[in-house]
Each structure stands twice: as structure tokens, then as C-alpha cells.
C-alpha positions, 0 to 999 in steps of 0.5 A: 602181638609184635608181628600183628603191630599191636601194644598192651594198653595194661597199666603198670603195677601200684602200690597199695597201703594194707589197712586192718581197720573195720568200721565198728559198726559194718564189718567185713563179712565178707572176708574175701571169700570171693567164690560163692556158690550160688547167684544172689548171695553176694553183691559187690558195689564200687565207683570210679570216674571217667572223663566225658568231654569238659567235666568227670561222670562217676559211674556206679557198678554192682556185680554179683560174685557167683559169675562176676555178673554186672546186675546193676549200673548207673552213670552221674555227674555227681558221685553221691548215694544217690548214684549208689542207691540207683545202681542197687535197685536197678540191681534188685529188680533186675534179678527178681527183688532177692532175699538174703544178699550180703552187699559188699562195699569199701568205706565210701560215704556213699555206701555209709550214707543213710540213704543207701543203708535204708535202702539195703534195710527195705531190701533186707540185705545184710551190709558188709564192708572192706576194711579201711585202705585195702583195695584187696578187700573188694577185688572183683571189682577192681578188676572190673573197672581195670578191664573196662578202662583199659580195654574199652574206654577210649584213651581220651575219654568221651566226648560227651555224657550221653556218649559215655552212658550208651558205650558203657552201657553196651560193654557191661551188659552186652560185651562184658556179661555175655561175651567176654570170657571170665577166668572166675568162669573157667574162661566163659561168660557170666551169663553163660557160667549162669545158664550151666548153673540152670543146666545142672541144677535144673532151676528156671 
């Protein structure tokens, strides 16, 4: 790197709080048992923000565990269940309406909301959540958005919403899924770690 003139764009370290608190009502089923054996057994879901020119977009991601696989996005001026519950269902459609998905989550009001719990009820999906303050809890998908800010995002932000919603677009459905390699995938893509799991299993 040095003689290539090139810097690690990495952030530094943080400190997290550890929490043990459960929501009475929606435990942490998960349990970060974060290695699952087949696609569509458990999804992860989380929201982050992004700067686009004058104002922050809040972008809503859902990932399945077995690949670490984006199967479901969306991008919004409002960080609201309605974001959430978009990014769900494009999730379910996409991987042909699955049954059975345990749903993972922190406590955000917009994963506590009605809306999106009714939404997972129809879907017959059960709800799991990570325990109050610990970001260690839903991982994988912190990870995720620290790869996409820092390998992808311009440092500045962009320019506009639209710009945001096609270059983001691009690196998680493309650049992410199909290209990046994954050390869950022992160092190969989502989609390929799938596509071995077809190989193997013979599934179609």
C-alpha cells in the first residue's frame, strides 16, 4: 500500500455499551447463532443514514445470514416503518415469498412498529430482537454497512438523492452479492456461496 501511494479509508475503533435487556414481548431468538445452514432461515434487517447533498436519506437493508446475501433495500427521506416494511417485502418476493423466517432486528421503533409486525404476521415469519444497546447482537449487519461506507460511499456523501438510490443500488445487488468476496463464504461471493450450495444439494 505504501509504495502503491494508497491509505486505508478504515475507521477507528468505538466503544460499545453491553446491555442484556430483552424486549418482554420479542426475544432475542437469535442469540447470535450467526452460521445457519440453509438460505431463508434467517434474515437480519438494520438502518443507517447517508448524506445526499442538503438533507440525510436513511437506507433500510435486509440480509440473509446463510450467504450474507442482500435480498432486500430500500432508500428514503424518512427513517419510518414504512422503509422497513418496503425492504421486507421486497425481500419476500425476491426469494419466492419463503415460509418460516425467523427476522432479526435491534429495537428500533420501526421493527417494534405495527405496521411491520403485521406485516411479518401475513408473511408468518417469527420476530427476533437484539437485546437493548448491543450492536454485537445484529453484527452481520453492522459490518455490512461499515463495508459500504468506507469502501463505497464517497467521503462527501452524494450529490443528490437519485445519485445515492443508483450507486447504492449497484453495490449491493451487484458489487456486494456477486463480486465481493466474503470471509462467511470462505473468501467468495453470496451469490456464489448459493449457487455451491445448488451444486451440492442439487436444489434448482
Amino acid at each position: 500500500m505504501h509504495e502503491a501511494c494508497l491509505a486505508s479509508k478504515q475507521p477507528g475503533s468505538h466503544r460499545y455499551k453491553s446491555a442484556k435487556t430483552e424486549r418482554p414481548d420479542i426475544p432475542n431468538l437469535l442469540k447470535r447463532e450467526f452460521s445457519v445452514t440453509i438460505p431463508n432461515q434467517v434474515w437480519c434487517g438494520d438502518i443507517t443514514y447517508i448524506w445526499s447533498g442538503s438533507r440525510w436519506v436513511y437506507l433500510a437493508v435486509v440480509l440473509d445470514l446463510y450467504s450474507r446475501r442482500v435480498v432486500g433495500w430500500a432508500l428514503s427521506n424518512k427513517p419510518d416503518s414504512a422503509l422497513t416494511t418496503k425492504a421486507l417485502d421486497m425481500a419476500w418476493e425476491q426469494r419466492g415469498r419463503p415460509d418460516g423466517v425467523m427476522f432479526h432486528s435491534d429495537q428500533g421503533v420501526q421493527y417494534g412498529s405495527r405496521k411491520f409486525r403485521q406485516r411479518l404476521w401475513r408473511y408468518r415469519m417469527a420476530q427476533s430482537m437484539s437485546r437493548r444497546g448491543n450492536c454485537w447482537d445484529n453484527a452481520p449487519m453492522e459490518r455490512l454497512f461499515r463495508s459500504l461506507k468506507t469502501e463505497w460511499i464517497p467521503a462527501t456523501g452524494y450529490m443528490n438523492q437519485n445519485q445515492a438510490q443508483k450507486d447504492i443500488s449497484y453495490y449491493l445487488m451487484n458489487y456486494y452479492n456477486r463480486q465481493r468476496p466474503h470471509q462467511a463464504n470462505d473468501g467468495v461471493s453470496p451469490v456464489t456461496a448459493e449457487n455451491r450450495l445448488k451444486i451440492v444439494s442439487g436444489i434448482c
